[in-house]
TISEMAR-12142 format. One line per 10 residues: number of its first residue (from 1); for each residue x, y, z of C-alpha. Coordinates in pm, whole numbers, plus 50000, padded with zeros to 5 digits. Each point is the difference from the previous one (the first is absolute). Last residue first. Example, Ala and Ser with C-alpha at 12.3 -4.5 7.8 and 13.67 -1.06 7.14 Angstrom:
2
2	51367:49894:50714 ~ 49863:49656:50066
END
This chain:
390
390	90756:35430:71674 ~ 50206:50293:50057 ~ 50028:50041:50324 ~ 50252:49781:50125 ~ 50242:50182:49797 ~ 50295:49806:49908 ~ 50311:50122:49839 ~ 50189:49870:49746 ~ 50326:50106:49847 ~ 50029:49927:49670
380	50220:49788:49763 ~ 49929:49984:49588 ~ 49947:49659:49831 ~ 49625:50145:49930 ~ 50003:50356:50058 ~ 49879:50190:50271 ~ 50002:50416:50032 ~ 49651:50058:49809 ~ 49828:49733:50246 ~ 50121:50196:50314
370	49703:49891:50176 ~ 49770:49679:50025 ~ 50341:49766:49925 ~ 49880:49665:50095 ~ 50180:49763:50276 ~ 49903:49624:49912 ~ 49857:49810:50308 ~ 49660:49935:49924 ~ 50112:49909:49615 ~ 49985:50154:49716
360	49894:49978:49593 ~ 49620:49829:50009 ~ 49667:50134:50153 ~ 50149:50292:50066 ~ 49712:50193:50240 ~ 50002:50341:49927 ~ 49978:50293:50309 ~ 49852:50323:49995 ~ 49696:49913:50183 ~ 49961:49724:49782
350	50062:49896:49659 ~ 49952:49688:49856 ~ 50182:49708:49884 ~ 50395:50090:49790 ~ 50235:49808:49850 ~ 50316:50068:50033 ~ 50368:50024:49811 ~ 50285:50007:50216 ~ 50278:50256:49960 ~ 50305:49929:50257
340	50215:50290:50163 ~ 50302:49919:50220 ~ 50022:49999:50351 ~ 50208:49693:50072 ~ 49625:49795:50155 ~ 49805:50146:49707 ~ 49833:50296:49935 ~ 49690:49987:49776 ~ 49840:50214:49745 ~ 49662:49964:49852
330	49838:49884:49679 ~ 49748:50076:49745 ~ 50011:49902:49636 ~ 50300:49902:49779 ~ 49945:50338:49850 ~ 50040:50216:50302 ~ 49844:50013:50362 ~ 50043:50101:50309 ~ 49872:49920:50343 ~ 50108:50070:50287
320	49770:50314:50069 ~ 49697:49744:50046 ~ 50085:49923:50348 ~ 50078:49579:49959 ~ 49770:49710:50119 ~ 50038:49645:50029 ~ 49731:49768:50005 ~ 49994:49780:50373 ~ 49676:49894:49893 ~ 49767:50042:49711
310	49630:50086:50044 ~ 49707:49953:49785 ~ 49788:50173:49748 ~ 49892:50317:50158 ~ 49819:50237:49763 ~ 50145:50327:49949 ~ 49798:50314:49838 ~ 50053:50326:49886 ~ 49706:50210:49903 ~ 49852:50229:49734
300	49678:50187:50135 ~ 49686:49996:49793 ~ 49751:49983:50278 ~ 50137:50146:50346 ~ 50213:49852:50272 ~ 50065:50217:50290 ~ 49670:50016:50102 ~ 49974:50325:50237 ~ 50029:49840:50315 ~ 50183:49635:49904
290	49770:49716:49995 ~ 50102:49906:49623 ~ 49939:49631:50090 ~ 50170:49895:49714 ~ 49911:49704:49747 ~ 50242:49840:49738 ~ 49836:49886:49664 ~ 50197:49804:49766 ~ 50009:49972:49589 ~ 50211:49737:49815
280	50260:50042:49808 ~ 50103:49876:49638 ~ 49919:50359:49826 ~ 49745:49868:49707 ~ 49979:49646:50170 ~ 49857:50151:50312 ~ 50033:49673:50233 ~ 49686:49872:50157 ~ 49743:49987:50350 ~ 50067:50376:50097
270	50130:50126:50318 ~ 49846:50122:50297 ~ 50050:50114:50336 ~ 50366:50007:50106 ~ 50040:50171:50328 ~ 50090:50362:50108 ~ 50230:50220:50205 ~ 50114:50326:49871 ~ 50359:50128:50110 ~ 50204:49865:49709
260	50328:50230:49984 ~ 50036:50296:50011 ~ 49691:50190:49896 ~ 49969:50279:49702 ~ 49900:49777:49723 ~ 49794:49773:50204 ~ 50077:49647:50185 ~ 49799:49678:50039 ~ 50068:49690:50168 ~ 49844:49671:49953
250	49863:49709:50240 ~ 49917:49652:49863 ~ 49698:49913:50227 ~ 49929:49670:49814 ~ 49631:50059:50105 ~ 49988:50286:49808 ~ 50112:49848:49654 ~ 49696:49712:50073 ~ 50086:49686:50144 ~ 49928:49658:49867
240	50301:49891:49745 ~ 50180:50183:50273 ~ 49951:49628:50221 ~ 50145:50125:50352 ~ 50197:49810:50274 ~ 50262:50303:50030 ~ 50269:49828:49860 ~ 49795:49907:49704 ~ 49884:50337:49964 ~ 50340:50163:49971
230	50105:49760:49754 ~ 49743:50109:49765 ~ 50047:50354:50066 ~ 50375:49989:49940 ~ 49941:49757:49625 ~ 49701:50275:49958 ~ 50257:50263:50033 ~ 50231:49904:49795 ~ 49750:49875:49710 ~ 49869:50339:50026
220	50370:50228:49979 ~ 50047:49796:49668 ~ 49665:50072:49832 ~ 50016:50381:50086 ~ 49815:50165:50279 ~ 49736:50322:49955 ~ 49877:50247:50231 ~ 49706:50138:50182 ~ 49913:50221:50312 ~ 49694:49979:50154
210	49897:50230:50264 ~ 49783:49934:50300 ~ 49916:50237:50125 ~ 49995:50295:49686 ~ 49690:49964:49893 ~ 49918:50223:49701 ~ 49626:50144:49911 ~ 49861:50211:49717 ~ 49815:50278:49904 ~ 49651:50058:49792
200	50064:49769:49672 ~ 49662:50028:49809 ~ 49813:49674:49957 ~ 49927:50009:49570 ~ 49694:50168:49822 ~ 49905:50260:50274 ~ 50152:49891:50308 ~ 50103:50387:50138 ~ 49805:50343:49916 ~ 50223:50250:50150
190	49837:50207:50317 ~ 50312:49925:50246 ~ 50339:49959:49802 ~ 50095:49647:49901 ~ 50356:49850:50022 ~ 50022:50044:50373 ~ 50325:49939:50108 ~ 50117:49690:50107 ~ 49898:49824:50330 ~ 50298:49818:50241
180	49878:49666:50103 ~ 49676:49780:50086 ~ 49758:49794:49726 ~ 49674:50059:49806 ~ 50048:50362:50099 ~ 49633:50128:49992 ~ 49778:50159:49743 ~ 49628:50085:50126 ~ 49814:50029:49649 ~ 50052:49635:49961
170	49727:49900:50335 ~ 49738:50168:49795 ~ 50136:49778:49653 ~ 49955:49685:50288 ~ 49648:50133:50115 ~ 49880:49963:49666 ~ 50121:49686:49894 ~ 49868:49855:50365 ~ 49651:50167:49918 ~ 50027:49874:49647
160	50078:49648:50128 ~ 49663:50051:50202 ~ 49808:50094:49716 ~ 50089:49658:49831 ~ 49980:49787:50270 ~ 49607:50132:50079 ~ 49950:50005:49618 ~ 50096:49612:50003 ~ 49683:49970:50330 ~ 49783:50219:49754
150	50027:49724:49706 ~ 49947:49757:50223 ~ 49694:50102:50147 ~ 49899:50096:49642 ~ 50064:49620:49898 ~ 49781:49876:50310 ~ 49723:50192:49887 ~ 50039:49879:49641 ~ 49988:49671:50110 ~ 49659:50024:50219
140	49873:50142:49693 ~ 50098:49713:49763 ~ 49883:49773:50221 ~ 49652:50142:49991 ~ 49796:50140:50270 ~ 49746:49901:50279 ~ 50104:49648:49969 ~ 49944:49967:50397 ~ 50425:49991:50061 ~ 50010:50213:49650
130	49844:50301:50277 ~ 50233:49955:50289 ~ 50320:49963:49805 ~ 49864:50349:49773 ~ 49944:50187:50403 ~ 50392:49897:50056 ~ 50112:50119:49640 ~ 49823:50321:49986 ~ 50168:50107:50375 ~ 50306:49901:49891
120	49990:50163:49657 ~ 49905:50368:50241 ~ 50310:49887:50236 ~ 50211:50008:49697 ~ 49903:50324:49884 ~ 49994:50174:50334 ~ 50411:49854:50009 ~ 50018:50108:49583 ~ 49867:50368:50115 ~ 50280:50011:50324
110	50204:49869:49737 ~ 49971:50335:49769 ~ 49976:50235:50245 ~ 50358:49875:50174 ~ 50164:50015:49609 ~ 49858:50371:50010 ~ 50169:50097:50361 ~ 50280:49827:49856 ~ 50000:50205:49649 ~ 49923:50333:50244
100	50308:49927:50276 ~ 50211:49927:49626 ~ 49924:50316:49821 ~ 50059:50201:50349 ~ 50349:49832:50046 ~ 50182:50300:49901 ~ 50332:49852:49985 ~ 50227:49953:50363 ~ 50348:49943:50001 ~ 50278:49878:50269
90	49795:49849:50245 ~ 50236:49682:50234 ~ 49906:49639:49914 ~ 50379:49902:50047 ~ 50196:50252:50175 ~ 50162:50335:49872 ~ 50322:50175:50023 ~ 50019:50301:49889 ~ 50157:50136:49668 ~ 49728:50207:49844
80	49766:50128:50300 ~ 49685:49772:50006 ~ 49618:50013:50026 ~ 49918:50138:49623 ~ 49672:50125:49880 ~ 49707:49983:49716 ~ 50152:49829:49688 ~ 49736:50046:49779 ~ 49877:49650:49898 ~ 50066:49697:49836
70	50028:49708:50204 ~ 50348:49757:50051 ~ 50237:50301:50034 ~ 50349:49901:50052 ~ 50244:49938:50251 ~ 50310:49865:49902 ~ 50142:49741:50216 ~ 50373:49886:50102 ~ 50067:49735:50285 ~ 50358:49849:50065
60	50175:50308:49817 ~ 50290:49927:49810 ~ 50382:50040:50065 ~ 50243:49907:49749 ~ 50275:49788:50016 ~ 50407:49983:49901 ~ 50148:49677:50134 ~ 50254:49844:50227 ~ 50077:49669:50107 ~ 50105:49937:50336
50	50296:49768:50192 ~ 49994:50032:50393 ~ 50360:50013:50127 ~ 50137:49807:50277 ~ 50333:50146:50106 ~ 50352:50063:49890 ~ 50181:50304:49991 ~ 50287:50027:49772 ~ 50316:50071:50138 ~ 50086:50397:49984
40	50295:50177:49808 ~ 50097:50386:50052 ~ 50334:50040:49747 ~ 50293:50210:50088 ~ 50308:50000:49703 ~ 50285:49816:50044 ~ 50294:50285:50094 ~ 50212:50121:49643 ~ 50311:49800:49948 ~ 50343:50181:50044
30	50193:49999:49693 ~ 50396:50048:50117 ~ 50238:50216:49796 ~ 50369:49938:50068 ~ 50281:50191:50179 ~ 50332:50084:49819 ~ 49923:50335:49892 ~ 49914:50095:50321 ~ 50313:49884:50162 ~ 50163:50182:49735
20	49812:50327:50134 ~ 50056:49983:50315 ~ 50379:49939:49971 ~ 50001:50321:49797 ~ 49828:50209:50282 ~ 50268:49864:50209 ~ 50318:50113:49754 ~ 49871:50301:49980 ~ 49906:50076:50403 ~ 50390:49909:50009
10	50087:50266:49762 ~ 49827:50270:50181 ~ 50153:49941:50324 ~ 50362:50015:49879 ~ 49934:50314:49800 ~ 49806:50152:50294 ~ 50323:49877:50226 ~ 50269:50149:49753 ~ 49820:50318:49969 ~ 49768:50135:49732
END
């Protein structure tokens, strides 16, 4: 190595060494980690209308089973299973022979007690003439006039068995006593039907209007009575006098596979006490059921809401802020220096995805919708607003 390597290399030594002292001698800072990014959102206030909700069952407004009210073999049908039918329209026939031949009988029979009468008649009119010139007895003027009598009760008597007869005659045509959607036929053609007890031959379901009924608890009533009442009054009306329709207390209605409460309907009914077995009481809604097919059949389980008022200026949150643990349910607020606060809530109804709080923030509080897991209470964030996530 020459004198100017050696030089060189000895001086690139000494540097490196200066480097690493200076190393040695420089401390360890702890850099804090960034606040994390929250999305908040004020809470939205509006008018909101309060409901209660239920569980209900539809039920058809008109149901009848048609049955056979004269014995006979049942001769025909007029329908196709399934149809819809109006009132008054043929759905059976049973050989009606037996009956055409008991009426034609029954007919016989008072045209006889008519010639029979008008024979008496005759007898008693010729015996007034005769006892006028003491031509015959009192006794035989009186029992003219009794068989004149006698024939005039025989006249009522065939004649009710010409109405009876014609009535059994009129049974053998079956009709739909009222309109709607025809069963199947429970009968085949050339079976013997009525024998013994009225045999069941189909039946029939309306479906417009459709009833749909439920069941409110003791508390819930006395709430909505107190509403009603006051209602009334402001409206200039005595409820003591008006009937559950006239009160026109609307209700909504909702299926299992609907969003929502699409159906339209009114209270109708509800009864006049308090089950004490299940403290509720039983109410009717009715539905128009107007859609094309029916979209409300018998038997169906329903959701319901009945509007009981409406509170102003309520406050509502998106549902995804709030949480809950054992103290209950709460959300998470930042305040004016950024840090996390936990304040408890209680919660009104649900709607479209948004709560109302009807205690626990204010219109002007800043509530963490996103980022939940990140926030702490005590802990700093970094909020961001999204205008769209109310």
């Amino acid at each position: 190595m020459s004198l100017s390597q050696h030089r060189w290399f000895c001086q690139y030594l000494i540097g490196l060494l200066a480097l690493l002292l200076a190393a040695c001698e420089s401390k360890n800072e702890y850099i804090a980690p960034p606040a994390p990014d929250v999305t908040v959102s004020k809470p939205i206030q509006k008018n909101v209308t309060e409901y209660l909700e239920f569980t209900g069952t539809t039920r058809s407004v008109g149901f009848a089973e048609v049955k056979a009210r004269v014995s006979g073999i049942l001769q025909s049908m007029h329908f196709a299973p399934g149809v819809k039918v109006k009132q008054g329209d043929l759905l059976f026939i049973i050989d009606p022979e037996p009956y055409q031949a008991e009426l034609e009988a029954a007919q016989a029979e008072l045209v006889s007690a008519k010639a029979e009468l008008n024979r008496a008649q005759v007898e008693l009119n010729r015996a007034e003439q005769l006892i006028k010139k003491n031509y015959i007895s009192k006794t035989d003027y009186l029992r003219r006039k009794t068989e004149r009598d006698v024939a005039q009760a025989s006249i009522g008597l065939k004649a009710a068995w010409v109405h009876s007869a014609e009535i059994q005659l009129a049974y053998t045509q079956v009709t739909a006593p009222i309109a709607g959607r025809v069963g199947r036929n429970m009968v085949d053609i050339g079976n013997l039907v009525g024998e013994g007890d009225a045999t069941l031959l189909t039946t029939i379901t309306q479906y417009k209007p459709m009833y749909v009924y439920f069941h409110l608890n003791e508390r819930d009533l006395l709430s909505l009575m107190t509403l009603r009442g006051k209602e009334s009054k402001q409206a200039g009306h005595n409820s003591d006098l008006m009937s559950d329709q006239e009160l026109d207390i609307p209700l909504l209605l909702g299926l299992a596979d609907e969003d929502g409460y699409p159906h339209e309907g009114v209270l109708d009914f509800g009864e006049s006490s308090i089950n004490t077995s299940t403290g509720t009481i039983e109410l009717r809604g009715v539905f128009s059921n107007s859609e094309k097919p029916p979209r409300l059949l018998p038997g169906l389980f329903t959701r319901l809401r009945l509007p009981i008022g409406t509170t102003p200026d309520a406050l509502l949150v998106n549902e995804r802020a709030i949480a809950a643990d054992q103290s209950g349910r709460y959300v998470l607020v930042v305040n004016n220096e950024n840090k996390v606060e936990k304040r408890p809530v209680t919660l009104g109804q649900h709607l479209n995805g948004m709560v109302v709080i009807e205690k626990g923030v204010k219109v002007d509080d800043k509530v963490i919708i996103k980022g939940l897991q990140k926030a702490r209470p005590g802990s700093v964030v970094s909020p961001q607003t999204d205008s769209k996530a109310g």
